[in-house]
KEKEBA-284430 format. One record per residue (C-alpha): residue number from 1; x, y, z; residue in one letter. Coordinates in pm, 1 decimal, always signed. Example, Ala and Ser with C-alpha at 12.3 -4.5 7.8 and 13.67 -1.06 7.14 Angstrom:
BEGIN
REC seke     east    north       up ropa
REC    1  +1230.0   -450.0   +780.0    a
REC    2  +1367.0   -106.0   +714.0    s
This chain:
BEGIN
REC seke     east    north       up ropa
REC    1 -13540.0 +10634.6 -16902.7    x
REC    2 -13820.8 +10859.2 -17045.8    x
REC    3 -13934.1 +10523.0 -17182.6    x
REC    4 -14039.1 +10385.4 -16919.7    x
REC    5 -14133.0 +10646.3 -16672.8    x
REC    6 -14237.1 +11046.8 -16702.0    x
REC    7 -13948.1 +11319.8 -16647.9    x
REC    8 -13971.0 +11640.8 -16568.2    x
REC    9 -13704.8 +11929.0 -16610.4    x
REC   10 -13546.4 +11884.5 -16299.9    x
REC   11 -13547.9 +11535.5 -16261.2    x
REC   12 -13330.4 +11550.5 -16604.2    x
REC   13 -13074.0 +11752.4 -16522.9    x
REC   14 -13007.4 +11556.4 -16212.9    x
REC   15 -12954.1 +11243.5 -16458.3    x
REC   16 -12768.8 +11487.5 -16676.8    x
REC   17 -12518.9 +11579.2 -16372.7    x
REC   18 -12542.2 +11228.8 -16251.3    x
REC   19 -12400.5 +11033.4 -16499.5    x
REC   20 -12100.3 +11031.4 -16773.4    x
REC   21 -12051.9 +11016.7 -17161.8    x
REC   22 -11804.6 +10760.5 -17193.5    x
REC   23 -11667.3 +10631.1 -17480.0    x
REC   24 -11382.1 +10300.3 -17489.7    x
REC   25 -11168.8 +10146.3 -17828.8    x
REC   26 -11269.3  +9800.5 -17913.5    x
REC   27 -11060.9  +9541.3 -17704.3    x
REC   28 -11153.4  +9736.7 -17385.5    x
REC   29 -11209.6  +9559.1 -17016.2    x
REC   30 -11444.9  +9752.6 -16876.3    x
REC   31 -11439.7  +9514.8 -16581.3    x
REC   32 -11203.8  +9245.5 -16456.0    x
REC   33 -11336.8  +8950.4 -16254.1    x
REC   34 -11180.7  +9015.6 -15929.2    x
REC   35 -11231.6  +9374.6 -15932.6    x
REC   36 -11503.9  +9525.5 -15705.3    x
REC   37 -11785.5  +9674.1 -16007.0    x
REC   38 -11744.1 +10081.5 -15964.5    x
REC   39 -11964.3 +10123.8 -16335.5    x
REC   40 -12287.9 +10079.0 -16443.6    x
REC   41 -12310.2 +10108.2 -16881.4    x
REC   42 -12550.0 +10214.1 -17017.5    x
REC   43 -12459.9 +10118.5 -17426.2    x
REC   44 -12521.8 +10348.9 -17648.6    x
REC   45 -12353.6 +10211.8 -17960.7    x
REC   46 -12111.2  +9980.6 -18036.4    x
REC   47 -12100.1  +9551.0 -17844.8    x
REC   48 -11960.1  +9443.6 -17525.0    x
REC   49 -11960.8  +9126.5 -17358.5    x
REC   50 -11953.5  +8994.5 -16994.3    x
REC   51 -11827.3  +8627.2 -16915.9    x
REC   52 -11733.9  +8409.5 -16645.7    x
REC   53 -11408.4  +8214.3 -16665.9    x
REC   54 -11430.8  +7813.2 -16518.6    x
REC   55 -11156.9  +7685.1 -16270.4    x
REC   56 -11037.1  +7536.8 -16664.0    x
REC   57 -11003.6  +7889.7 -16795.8    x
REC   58 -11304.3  +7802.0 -17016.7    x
REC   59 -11487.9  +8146.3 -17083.5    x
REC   60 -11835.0  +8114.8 -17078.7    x
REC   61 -12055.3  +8450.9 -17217.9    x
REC   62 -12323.3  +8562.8 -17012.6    x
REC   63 -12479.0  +8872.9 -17179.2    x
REC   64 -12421.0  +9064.8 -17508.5    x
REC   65 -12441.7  +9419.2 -17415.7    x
REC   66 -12577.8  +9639.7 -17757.5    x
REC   67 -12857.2  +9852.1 -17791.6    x
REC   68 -13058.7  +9786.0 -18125.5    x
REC   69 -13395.8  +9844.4 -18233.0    x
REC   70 -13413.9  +9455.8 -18308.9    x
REC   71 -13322.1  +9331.0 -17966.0    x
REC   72 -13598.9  +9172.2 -17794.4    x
REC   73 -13362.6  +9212.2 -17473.5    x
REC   74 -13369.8  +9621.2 -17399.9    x
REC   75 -13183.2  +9827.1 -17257.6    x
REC   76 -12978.8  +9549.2 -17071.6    x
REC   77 -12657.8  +9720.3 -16843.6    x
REC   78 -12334.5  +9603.8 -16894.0    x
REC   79 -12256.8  +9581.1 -16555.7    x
REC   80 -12184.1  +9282.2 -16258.3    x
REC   81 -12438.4  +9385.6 -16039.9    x
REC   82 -12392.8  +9175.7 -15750.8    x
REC   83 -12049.4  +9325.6 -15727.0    x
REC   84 -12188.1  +9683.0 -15770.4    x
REC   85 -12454.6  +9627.4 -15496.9    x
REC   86 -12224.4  +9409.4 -15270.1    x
REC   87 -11911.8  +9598.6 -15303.4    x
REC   88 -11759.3  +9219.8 -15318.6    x
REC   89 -11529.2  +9123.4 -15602.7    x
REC   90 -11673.8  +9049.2 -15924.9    x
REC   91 -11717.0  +8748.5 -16108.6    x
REC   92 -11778.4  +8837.7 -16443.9    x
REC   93 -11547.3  +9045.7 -16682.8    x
REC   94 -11685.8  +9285.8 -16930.6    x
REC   95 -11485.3  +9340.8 -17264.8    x
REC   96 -11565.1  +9568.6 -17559.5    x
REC   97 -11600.5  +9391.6 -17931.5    x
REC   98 -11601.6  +9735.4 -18086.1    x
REC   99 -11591.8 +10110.3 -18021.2    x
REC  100 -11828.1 +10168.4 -17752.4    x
REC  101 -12032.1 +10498.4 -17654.2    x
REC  102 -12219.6 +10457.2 -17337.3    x
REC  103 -12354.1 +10646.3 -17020.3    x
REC  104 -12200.5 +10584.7 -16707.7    x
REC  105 -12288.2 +10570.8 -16363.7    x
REC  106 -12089.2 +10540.0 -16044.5    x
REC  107 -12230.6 +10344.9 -15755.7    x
REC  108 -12244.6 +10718.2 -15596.9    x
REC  109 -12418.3 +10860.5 -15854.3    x
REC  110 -12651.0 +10625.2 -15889.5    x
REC  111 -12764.0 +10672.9 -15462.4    x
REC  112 -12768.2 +11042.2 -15571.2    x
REC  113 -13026.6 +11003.0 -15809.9    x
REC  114 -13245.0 +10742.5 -15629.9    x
REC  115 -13243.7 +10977.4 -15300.5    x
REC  116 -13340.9 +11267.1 -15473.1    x
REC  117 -13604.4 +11153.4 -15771.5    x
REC  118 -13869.8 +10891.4 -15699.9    x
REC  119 -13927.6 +10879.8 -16077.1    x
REC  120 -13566.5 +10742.0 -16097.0    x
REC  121 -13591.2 +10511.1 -15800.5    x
REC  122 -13901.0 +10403.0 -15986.8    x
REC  123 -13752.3 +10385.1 -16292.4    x
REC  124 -13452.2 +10137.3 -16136.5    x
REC  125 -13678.3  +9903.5 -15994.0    x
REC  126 -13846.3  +9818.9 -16337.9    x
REC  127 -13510.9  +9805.6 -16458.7    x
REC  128 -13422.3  +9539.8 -16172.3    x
REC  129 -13712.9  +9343.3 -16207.1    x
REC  130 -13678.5  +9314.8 -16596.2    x
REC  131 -13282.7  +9194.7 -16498.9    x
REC  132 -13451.9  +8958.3 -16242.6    x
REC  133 -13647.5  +8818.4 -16486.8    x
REC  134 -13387.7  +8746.8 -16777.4    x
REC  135 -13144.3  +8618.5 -16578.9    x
REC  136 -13367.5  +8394.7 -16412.1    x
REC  137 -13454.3  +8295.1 -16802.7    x
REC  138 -13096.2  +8224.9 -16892.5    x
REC  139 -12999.5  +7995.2 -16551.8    x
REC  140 -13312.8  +7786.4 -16651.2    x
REC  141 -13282.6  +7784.2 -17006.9    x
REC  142 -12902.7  +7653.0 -16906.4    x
REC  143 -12976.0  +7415.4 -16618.3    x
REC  144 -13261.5  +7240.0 -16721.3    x
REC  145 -13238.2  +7192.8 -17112.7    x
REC  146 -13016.3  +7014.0 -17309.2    x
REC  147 -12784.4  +7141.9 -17599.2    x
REC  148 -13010.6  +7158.3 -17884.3    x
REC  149 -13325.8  +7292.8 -17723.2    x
REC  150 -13114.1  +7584.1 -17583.2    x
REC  151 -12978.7  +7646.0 -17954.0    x
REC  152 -13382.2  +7620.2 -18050.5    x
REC  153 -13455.1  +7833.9 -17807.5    x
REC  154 -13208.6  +8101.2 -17874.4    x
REC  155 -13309.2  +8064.4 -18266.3    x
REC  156 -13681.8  +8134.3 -18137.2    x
REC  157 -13580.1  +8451.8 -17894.8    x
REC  158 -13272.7  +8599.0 -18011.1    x
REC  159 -13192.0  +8476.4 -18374.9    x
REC  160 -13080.5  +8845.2 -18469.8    x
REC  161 -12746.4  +8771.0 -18236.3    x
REC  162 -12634.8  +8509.5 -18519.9    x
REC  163 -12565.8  +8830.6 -18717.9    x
REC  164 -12371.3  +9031.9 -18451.7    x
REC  165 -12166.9  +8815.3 -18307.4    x
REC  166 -11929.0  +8533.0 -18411.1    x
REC  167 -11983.6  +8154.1 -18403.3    x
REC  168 -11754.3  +8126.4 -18099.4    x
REC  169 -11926.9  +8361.0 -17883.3    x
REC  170 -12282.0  +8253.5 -17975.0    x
REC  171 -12118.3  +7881.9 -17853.4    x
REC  172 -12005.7  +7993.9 -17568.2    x
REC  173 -12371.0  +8173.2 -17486.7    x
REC  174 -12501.8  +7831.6 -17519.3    x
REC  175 -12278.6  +7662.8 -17316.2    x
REC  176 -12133.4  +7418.9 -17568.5    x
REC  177 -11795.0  +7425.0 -17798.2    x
REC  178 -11826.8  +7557.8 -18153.7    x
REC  179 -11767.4  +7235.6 -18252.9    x
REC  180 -12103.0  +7088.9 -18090.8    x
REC  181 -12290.4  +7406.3 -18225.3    x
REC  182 -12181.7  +7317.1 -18554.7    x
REC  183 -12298.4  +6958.2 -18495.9    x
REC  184 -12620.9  +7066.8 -18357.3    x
REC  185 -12709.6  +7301.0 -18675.0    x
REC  186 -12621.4  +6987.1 -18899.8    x
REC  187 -12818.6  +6827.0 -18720.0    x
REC  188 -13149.3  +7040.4 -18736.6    x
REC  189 -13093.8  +7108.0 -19052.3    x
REC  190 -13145.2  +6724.2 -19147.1    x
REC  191 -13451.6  +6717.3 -18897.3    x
């Protein structure tokens, strides 16, 4: 938070009394599509996913949730936050890949903090607008190019993923089977 706007003591320890230390074993749903979103995470250490699932029962991953120096995606929640704002039923389910420590805020805490501290209200709308932005990024990046420029892309923006997260998953990011990624890095590497 201090990142991106300026603190003071009291604004602080309302964040401190706001929010929880959580921590979850790998293998963890942290959210279940169909389930109204009660959590915001805040990842601390360790990987999450969230995904859709298709009418086919095709999973489809829409973020990696991590925090690492080498991310050019900060800071990113692991959280469905249509459901959290909506208090409709989510769409996405959130898993953890491994031991996760994270920060956690309830959709209560959360009105708590933006009541009471501008600096966090302010601090939640840059956090919003960065969201806006990405996820506007992805849906184009997935509607409007085909196979092999999204795997270009994704080797231009986030090539450090290849090294966190398996073959499958990095398919699924893309939108394609792992047998078509496979076909596509063949096929760049004879280019």
């Amino acid at each position: 938070m201090s990142q991106d706007v300026v603190l003071n003591d009291a604004t602080k320890k309302l964040v401190e009394e706001n929010c929880r230390l959580v921590n979850f074993a790998e293998g963890k749903r942290l959210l279940e599509a169909g389930n109204v979103c009660q959590y915001i995470y805040f990842i601390i250490e360790g990987k999450c996913i969230s995904y859709f699932t298709d009418f086919k029962g095709k999973t489809i991953t829409w973020f990696f949730h991590f925090n690492s120096p080498a991310s050019t995606t900060k800071n990113i929640f692991a959280v469905d936050y249509r459901s959290f704002l909506s208090r409709q039923p989510a769409t996405l389910t959130i898993d953890t890949l491994l031991p996760v420590t994270a920060i956690r805020f309830s959709a209560d805490e959360l009105k708590k903090l933006v009541g009471e501290s501008p600096a966090v209200e302010h601090w939640l709308r840059l956090l919003t607008e960065k969201a806006f932005i990405q996820v506007y990024d992805r849906i184009n990046t997935l509607l409007t190019l085909p196979a092999p420029d999204r795997y270009k892309r994704f080797l231009e923006e986030e090539p450090y993923l290849l090294n966190m997260f398996s073959n499958y998953l990095i398919a699924t990011y893309l939108n394609v089977t792992p047998q078509s990624l496979s076909r596509i890095r063949k096929q760049l590497r004879h280019d």
